[in-house]
Structures are given as structure tokens and as C-alpha cells.
C-alpha positions in Angstrom: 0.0 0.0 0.0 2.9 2.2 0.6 4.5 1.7 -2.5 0.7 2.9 -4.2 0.3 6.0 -2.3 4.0 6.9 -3.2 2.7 6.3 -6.6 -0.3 8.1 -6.5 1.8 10.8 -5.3 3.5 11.5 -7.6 1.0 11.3 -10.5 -1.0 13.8 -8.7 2.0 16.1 -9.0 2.5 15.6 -12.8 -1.1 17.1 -13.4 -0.3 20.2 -11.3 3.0 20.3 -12.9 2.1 19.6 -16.8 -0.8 22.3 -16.1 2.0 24.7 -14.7 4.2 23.9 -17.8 1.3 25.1 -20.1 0.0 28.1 -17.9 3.9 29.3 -17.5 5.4 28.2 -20.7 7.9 26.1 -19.2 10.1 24.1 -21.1 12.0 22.7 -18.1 8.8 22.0 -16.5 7.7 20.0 -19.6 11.1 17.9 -18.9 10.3 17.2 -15.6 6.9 15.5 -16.2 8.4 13.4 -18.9 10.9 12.1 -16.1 8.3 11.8 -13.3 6.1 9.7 -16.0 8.9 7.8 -16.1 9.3 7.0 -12.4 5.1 6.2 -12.6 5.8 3.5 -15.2 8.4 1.9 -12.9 6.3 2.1 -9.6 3.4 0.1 -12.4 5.4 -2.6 -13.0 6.8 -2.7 -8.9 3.5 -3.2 -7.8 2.1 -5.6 -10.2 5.1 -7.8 -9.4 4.7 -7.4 -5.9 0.7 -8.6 -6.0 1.7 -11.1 -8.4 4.7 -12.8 -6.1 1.8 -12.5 -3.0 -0.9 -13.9 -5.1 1.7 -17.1 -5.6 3.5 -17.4 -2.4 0.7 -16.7 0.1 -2.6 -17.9 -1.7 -4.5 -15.6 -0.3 -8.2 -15.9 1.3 -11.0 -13.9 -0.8 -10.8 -10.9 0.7 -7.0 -10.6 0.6 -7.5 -11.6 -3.1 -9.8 -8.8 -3.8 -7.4 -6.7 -1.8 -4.7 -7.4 -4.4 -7.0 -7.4 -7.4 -8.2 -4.3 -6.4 -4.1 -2.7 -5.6 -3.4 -3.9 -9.4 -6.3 -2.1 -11.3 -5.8 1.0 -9.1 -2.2 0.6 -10.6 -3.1 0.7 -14.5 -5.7 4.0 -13.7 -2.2 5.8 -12.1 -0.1 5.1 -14.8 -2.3 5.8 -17.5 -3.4 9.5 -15.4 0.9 9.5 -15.8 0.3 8.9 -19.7 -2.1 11.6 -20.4 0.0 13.9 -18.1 2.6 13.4 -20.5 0.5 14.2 -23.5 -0.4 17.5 -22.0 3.6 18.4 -21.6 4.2 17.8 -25.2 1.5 20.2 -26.1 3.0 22.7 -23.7 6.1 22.0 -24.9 5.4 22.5 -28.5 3.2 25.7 -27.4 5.8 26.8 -25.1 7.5 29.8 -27.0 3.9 31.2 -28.2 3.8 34.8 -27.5 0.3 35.1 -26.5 -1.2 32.1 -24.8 -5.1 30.3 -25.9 -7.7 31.8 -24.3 -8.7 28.4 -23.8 -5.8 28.3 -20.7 -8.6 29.4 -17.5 -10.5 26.5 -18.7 -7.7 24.3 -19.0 -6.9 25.4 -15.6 -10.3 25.1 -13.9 -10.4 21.3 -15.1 -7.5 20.4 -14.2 -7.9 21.4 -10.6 -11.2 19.4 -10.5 -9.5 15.9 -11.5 -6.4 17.0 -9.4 -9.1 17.0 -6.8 -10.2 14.2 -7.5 -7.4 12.3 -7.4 -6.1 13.7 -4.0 -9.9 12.7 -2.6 -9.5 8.9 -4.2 -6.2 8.7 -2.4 -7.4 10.0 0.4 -10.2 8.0 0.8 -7.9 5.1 -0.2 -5.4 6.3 3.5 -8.5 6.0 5.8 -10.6 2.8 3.7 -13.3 5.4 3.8 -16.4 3.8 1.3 -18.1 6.9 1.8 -15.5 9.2 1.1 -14.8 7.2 -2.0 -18.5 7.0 -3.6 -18.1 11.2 -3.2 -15.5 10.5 -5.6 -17.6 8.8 -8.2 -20.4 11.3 -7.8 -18.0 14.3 -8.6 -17.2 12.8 -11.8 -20.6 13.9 -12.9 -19.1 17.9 -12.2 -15.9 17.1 -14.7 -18.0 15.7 -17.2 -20.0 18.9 -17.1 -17.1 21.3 -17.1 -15.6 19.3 -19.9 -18.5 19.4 -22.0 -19.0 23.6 -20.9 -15.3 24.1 -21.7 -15.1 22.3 -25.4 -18.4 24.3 -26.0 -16.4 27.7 -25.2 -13.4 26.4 -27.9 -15.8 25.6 -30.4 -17.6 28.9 -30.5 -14.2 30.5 -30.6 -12.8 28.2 -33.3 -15.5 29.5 -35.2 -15.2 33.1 -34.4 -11.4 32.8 -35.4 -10.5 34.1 -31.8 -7.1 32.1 -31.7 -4.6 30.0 -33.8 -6.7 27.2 -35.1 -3.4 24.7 -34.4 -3.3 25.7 -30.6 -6.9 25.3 -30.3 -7.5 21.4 -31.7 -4.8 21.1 -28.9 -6.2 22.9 -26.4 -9.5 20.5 -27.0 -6.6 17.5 -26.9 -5.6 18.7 -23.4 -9.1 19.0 -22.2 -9.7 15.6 -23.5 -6.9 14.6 -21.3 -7.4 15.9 -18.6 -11.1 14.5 -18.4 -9.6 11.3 -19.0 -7.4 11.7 -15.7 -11.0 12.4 -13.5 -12.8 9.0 -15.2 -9.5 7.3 -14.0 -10.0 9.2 -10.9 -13.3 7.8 -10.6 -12.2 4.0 -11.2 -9.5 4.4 -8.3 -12.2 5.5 -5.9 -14.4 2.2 -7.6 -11.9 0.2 -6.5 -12.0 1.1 -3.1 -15.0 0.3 -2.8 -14.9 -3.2 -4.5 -11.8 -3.5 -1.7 -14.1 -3.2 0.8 -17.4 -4.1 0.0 -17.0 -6.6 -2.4 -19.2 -4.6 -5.2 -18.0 -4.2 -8.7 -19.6 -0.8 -9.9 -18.1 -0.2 -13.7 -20.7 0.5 -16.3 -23.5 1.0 -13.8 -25.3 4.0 -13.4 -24.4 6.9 -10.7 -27.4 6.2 -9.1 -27.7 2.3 -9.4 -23.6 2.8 -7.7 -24.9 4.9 -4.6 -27.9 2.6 -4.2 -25.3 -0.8 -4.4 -23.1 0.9 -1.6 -26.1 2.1 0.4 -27.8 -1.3 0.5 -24.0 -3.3 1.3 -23.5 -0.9 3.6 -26.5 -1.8 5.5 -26.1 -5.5 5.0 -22.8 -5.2 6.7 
């Protein structure tokens, strides 16, 4: 568990700090998520071995199982939040010696403090096993989702206005894409945490079919 906290960690700064390369224009910035995403990939491939090697020496009992099941997917969703953090530093880093920045930026910069959010509230909730704490999680994706949708709305209508560069735009719609990416990966850490616990496997259910599952376990237990 250590070793996935560190982990989360660390992703967690490479969305503040491939945001901050965009906002500020920082090539050295850029560099430093590239390296980071590195280090994520590394921790990924720690971890699995490490539930793999206590999956085959210790043959654990079901709830250890779902423990370890639950560690490996929570895995994948960090390194792949480290993936599109990297995609976002290449689009700084290509954008990086623009005079003028997008427009589009205050949007960028809204939605990527929601999913950093989120992703501090998942781990979070991951520290204290709090189920509750977690389903707040999954219910906040429903806010991303809407800011994502407002904020591609705002870079269409200027697209077709002509307000900015038309290149820096279709990447500043990239970014967003990205970065609403990182909260549904968000949201499947906090899932997780809740399968951990409770035993329930929420993917592809409704928001409301999830909050009734964890109302009704909870009770049972």
C-alpha cells in the first residue's frame, strides 16, 4: 500500500506540474513531467510484481484476493493519469515559446484542478478505507464531465469566431480531453476502493444504481 500512495503521489504532481508547464510556458517544466512519468511506469510494474509474487506465495483468502485485485487495477488507472499527463507536456512544450497564450488556458486550468481534486480525494479515501469518502468521488465525476463538455463548448464557438490559432486550439481541445480522461481514472480508483471493501464491482453502472449498491452493502454489513 505504501508503494501505491507513493505512486499516486507522484501522479498527482505531474497534473499540477504539466498544467503549470502550459500556464507558465515552461520548457524545463515540460522535462520534468516526462521524467516523473517515467518514475510512474516503474512504480506500475513494482506493484504488479509485488501482487503477483503474493498472489503465488501466500494464496490468499478472498478478501486478501480482492485486496490485491483491487491494488493492481488502481495501478493501471495511475499510470495511464501518468500517460495523459505526459500528453499534455508535449502540447506545452510545443506551445511553449507562443507569444500570446489560448484563451482556452482558465479552462484548461479550472479542469485540471477538478481531477487533481479528485485524485487527492480517491487517495485520500484510499489512507482512511473510507467507502463513503470514496463514492463522493464517483459522484464528482458527474461535475468534470460537465465542465468538460461547458469548456469544449467555449473552444468551439471561438474556433468559429477565429478568436485564436486554429493549431493551438484542436490542442487545447486534446488537453481538455486529457485531462477529463485523468477524473474517469480518478473515478475508477475511488471504484476500486470500494470493491476492496465491499465486495461490489460498480463499472458501467449508473451513478445512481452505484450509490444505491453501496447504500444497500453498507446496511447489510
Amino acid at each position: 500500500m505504501d508503494h501505491l500512495m507513493t505512486m499516486g503521489g507522484m501522479a498527482e504532481n505531474n497534473i499540477k506540474d504539466a498544467i503549470d508547464a502550459l500556464i507558465g510556458r515552461s520548457s524545463k517544466l515540460c522535462k520534468s513531467v516526462f521524467a516523473m512519468e517515467k518514475k510512474i511506469d516503474a512504480f506500475e510494474v513494482l506493484i504488479d510484481e509485488e501482487c503477483v509474487v503474493a498472489i503465488a506465495r501466500r494464496q490468499p483468502a478472498a478478501n486478501d484476493l480482492r485486496f490485491l485485485i483491487a491494488a493492481s487495477r488502481m495501478v493501471k488507472d495511475l499510470e495511464r493519469i501518468g500517460d495523459e499527463t505526459e500528453k499534455i507536456a508535449k502540447f506545452a512544450l510545443k506551445y511553449c515559446n507562443d507569444l500570446a497564450p489560448s484563451r482556452n488556458y482558465p479552462n484548461i486550468f479550472r479542469l485540471g484542478r477538478l481531477v487533481s481534486s479528485m485524485l487527492r480525494k480517491s487517495l485520500d479515501a484510499i489512507s482512511r478505507m473510507d467507502v463513503q469518502a470514496a463514492l463522493d468521488v464517483v459522484r464528482e465525476d458527474r461535475s468534470v464531465n460537465e465542465e468538460y463538455k461547458n469548456a469544449l463548448n467555449r473552444l468551439i464557438k471561438d474556433l468559429s469566431t477565429g478568436c485564436n490559432e486554429e493549431g493551438v486550439d484542436i490542442s487545447c481541445a486534446w488537453i481538455l480531453r486529457s485531462l477529463e480522461r485523468i477524473g474517469d481514472h480518478a473515478k475508477n480508483i475511488a471504484e476500486q476502493l470500494i470493491y476492496m471493501e465491499q465486495g461490489l464491482d460498480l463499472r458501467h453502472m449508473a451513478v445512481s444504481d452505484k450509490e444505491r449498491a453501496v447504500l444497500d452493502s453498507t446496511h447489510a454489513h
